[in-house]
VEXTORVEX-62328 format. One line per 5 residues: their letters; for each residue x, y, z of C-alpha. Coordinates in nm, 2 decimals, decimal comma, padded with zeros to 4 digits. Layout:
residues N
A> X Y Z ~ ... .
This chain:
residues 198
XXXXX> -06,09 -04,16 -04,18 ~ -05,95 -03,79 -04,08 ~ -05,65 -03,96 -03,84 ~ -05,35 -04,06 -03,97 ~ -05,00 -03,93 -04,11 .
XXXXX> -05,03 -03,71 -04,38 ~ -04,94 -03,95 -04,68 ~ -05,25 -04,14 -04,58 ~ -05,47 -03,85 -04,59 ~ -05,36 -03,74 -04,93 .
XXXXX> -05,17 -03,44 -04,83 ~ -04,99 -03,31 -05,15 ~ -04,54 -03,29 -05,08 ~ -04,55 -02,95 -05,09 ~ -04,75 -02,89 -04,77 .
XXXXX> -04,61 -02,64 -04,51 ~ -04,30 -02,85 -04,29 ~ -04,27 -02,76 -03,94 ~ -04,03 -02,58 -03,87 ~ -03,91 -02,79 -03,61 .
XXXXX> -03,82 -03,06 -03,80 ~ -03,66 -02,89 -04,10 ~ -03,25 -02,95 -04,12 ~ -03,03 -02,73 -04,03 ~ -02,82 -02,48 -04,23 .
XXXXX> -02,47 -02,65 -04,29 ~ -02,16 -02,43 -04,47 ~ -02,01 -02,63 -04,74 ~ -01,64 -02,74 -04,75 ~ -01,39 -02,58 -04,92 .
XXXXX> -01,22 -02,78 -05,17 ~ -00,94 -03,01 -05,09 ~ -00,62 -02,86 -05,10 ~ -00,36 -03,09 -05,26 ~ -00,01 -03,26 -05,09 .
XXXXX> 00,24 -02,95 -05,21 ~ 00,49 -03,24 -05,20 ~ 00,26 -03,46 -05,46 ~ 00,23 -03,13 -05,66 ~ 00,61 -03,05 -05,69 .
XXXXX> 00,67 -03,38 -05,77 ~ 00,43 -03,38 -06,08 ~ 00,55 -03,04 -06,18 ~ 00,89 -03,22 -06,24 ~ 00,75 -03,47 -06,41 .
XXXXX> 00,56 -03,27 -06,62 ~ 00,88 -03,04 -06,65 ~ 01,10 -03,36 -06,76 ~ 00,81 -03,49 -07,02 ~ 00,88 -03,51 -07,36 .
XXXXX> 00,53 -03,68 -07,43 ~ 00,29 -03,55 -07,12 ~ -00,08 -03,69 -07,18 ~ -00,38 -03,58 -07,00 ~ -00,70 -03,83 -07,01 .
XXXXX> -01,01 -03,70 -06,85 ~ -01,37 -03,80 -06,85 ~ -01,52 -03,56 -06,53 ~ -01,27 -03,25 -06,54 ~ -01,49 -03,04 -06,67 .
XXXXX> -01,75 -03,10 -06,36 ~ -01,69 -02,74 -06,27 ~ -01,63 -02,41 -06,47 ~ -01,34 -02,39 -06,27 ~ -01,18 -02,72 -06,39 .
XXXXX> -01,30 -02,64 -06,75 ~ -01,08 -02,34 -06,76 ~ -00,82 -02,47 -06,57 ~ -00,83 -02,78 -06,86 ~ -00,77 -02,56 -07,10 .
XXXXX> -00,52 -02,29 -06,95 ~ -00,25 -02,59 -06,83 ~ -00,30 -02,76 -07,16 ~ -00,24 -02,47 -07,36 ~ 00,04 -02,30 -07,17 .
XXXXX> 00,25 -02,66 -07,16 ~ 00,13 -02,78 -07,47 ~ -00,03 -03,16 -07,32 ~ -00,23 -03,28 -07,54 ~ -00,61 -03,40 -07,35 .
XXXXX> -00,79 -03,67 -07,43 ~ -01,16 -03,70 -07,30 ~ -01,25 -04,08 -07,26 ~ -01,58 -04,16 -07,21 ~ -01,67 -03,76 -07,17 .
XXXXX> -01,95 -03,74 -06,89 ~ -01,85 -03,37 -06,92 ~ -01,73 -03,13 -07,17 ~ -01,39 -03,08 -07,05 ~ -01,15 -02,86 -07,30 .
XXXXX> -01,39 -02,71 -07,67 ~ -01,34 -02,90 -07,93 ~ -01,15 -02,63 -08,11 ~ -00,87 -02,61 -07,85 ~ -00,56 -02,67 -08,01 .
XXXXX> -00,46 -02,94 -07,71 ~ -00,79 -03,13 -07,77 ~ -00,72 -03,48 -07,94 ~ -01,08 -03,61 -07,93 ~ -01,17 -03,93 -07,75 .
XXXXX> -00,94 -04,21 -07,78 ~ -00,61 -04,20 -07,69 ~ -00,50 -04,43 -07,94 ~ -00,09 -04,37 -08,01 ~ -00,05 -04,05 -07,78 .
XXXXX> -00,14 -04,35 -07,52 ~ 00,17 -04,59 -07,64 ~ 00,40 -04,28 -07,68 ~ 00,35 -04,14 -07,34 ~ 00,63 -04,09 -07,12 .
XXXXX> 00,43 -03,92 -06,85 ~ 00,01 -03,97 -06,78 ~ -00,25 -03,75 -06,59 ~ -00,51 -03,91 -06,55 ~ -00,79 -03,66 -06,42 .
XXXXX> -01,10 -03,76 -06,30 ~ -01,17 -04,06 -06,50 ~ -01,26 -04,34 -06,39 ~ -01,18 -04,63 -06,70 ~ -00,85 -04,41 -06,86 .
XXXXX> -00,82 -04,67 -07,13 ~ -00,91 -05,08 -07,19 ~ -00,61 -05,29 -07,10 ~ -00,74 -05,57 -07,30 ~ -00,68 -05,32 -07,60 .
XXXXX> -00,37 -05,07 -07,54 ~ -00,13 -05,00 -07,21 ~ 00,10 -04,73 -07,14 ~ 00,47 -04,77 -07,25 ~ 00,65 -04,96 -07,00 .
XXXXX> 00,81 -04,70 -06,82 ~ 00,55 -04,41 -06,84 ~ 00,43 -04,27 -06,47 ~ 00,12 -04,23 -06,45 ~ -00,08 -04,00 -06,20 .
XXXXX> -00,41 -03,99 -06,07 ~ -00,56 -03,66 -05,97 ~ -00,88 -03,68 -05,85 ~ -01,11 -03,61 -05,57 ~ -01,10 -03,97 -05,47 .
XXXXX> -00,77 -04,05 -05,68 ~ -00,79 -04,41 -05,52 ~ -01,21 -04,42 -05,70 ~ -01,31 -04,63 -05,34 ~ -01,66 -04,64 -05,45 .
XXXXX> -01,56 -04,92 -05,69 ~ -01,58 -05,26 -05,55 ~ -01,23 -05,31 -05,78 ~ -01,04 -05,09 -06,00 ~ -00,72 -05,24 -06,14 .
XXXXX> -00,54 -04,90 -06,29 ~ -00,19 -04,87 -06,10 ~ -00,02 -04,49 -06,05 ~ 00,29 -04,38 -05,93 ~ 00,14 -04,07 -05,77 .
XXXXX> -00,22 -03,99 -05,63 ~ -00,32 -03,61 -05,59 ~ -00,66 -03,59 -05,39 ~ -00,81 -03,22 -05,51 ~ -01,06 -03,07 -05,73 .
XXXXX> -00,86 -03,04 -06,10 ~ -00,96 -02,68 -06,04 ~ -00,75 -02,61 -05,71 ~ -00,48 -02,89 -05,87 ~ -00,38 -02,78 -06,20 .
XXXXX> -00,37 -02,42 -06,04 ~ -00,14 -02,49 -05,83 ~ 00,05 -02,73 -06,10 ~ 00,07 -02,46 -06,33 ~ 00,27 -02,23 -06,08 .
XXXXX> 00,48 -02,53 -06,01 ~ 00,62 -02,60 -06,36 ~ 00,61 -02,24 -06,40 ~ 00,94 -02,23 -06,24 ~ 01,10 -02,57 -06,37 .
XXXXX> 00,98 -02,58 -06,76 ~ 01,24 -02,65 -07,09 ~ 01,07 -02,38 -07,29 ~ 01,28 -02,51 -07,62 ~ 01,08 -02,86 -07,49 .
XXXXX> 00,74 -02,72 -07,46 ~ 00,79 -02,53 -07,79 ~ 00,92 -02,85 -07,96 ~ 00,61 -03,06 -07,83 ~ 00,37 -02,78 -07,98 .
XXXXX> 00,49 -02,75 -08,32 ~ 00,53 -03,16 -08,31 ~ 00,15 -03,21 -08,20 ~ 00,01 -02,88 -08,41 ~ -00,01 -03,08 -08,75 .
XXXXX> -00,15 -03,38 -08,56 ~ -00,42 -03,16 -08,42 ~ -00,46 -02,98 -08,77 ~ -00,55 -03,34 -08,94 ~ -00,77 -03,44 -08,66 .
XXX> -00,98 -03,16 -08,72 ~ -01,03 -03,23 -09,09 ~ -01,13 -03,55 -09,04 .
């Protein structure tokens, strides 16, 4: 028969549209700016940390976040853990990289930033210290599209870790213990050193 939609007739996907019917043009959101508030509170945190962790799975997303990974960890000297890495995140020969488990930088955190992942670690097998905050930083920090997620924080941050940990970086910037940060880096340098032999 020669009536009929097109998918009946064996028209191929790739036949001229209408123009008609094709969608509109739509601009494309800029990326969410975080709370300033939320950010210069972290920035303290970070500033007060004497054992700061970072545990990602999705920061690296976007060359942006990559970079911004590796710039934050390096100039602070946090240590980054990718769990569960659905991204490359931070090279593998980045002095701040500590593979993929968190193992005892987990237990010995005072302070965790947990960016963009979704399952940080496996609280039937290791737990933050009792008294270590912990932050999400996220685009959807609260992860809604899970039916349940039990992970608690003390702060949220909704943002890109692009547009985030740029404007983190400026924020500790102006409170930071360089004798601290120095302290950490020499302290985790030999721990990064032996990880890499292995």
């Amino acid at each position: 028969s020669s009536t009929g939609p097109p998918w009946r007739l064996g028209w191929p996907l790739s036949a001229p549209a209408d123009d008609a019917i094709l969608a509109p043009a739509r601009a494309i959101a800029a990326p969410p700016a975080p709370d300033a508030a939320a950010i210069e509170e972290l920035a303290a945190w970070v500033a007060a940390a004497s054992n700061p962790l970072i545990i990602t799975g999705a920061g690296g997303r976007e060359v942006e976040g990559f970079a911004a990974i590796s710039s934050f960890a390096e100039r602070w000297a946090v240590p980054v853990v990718t769990v569960n890495p659905r991204f490359l995140s931070l090279p593998t020969s980045h002095p701040m990289h500590f593979g993929n488990e968190p193992g005892a930088l987990l237990t010995e955190a005072d302070l965790i930033i947990v960016l963009e992942a979704d399952v940080p670690w496996f609280p039937a097998l290791q737990a933050p210290a009792a008294g270590c905050k912990v932050e999400e930083l996220a685009i959807d920090p609260a992860h809604q599209r899970y039916p349940m997620r039990s992970f608690a924080c003390d702060l949220a941050i909704a943002a890109t870790p692009a547009v985030a940990l740029t404007a983190l970086d400026a924020a500790v910037g102006s409170k930071a213990n360089a004798s601290r940060v120095a302290e950490r880096r020499e302290r985790l340098a030999p721990l990064a050193a032996k990880r890499c032999d292995a």
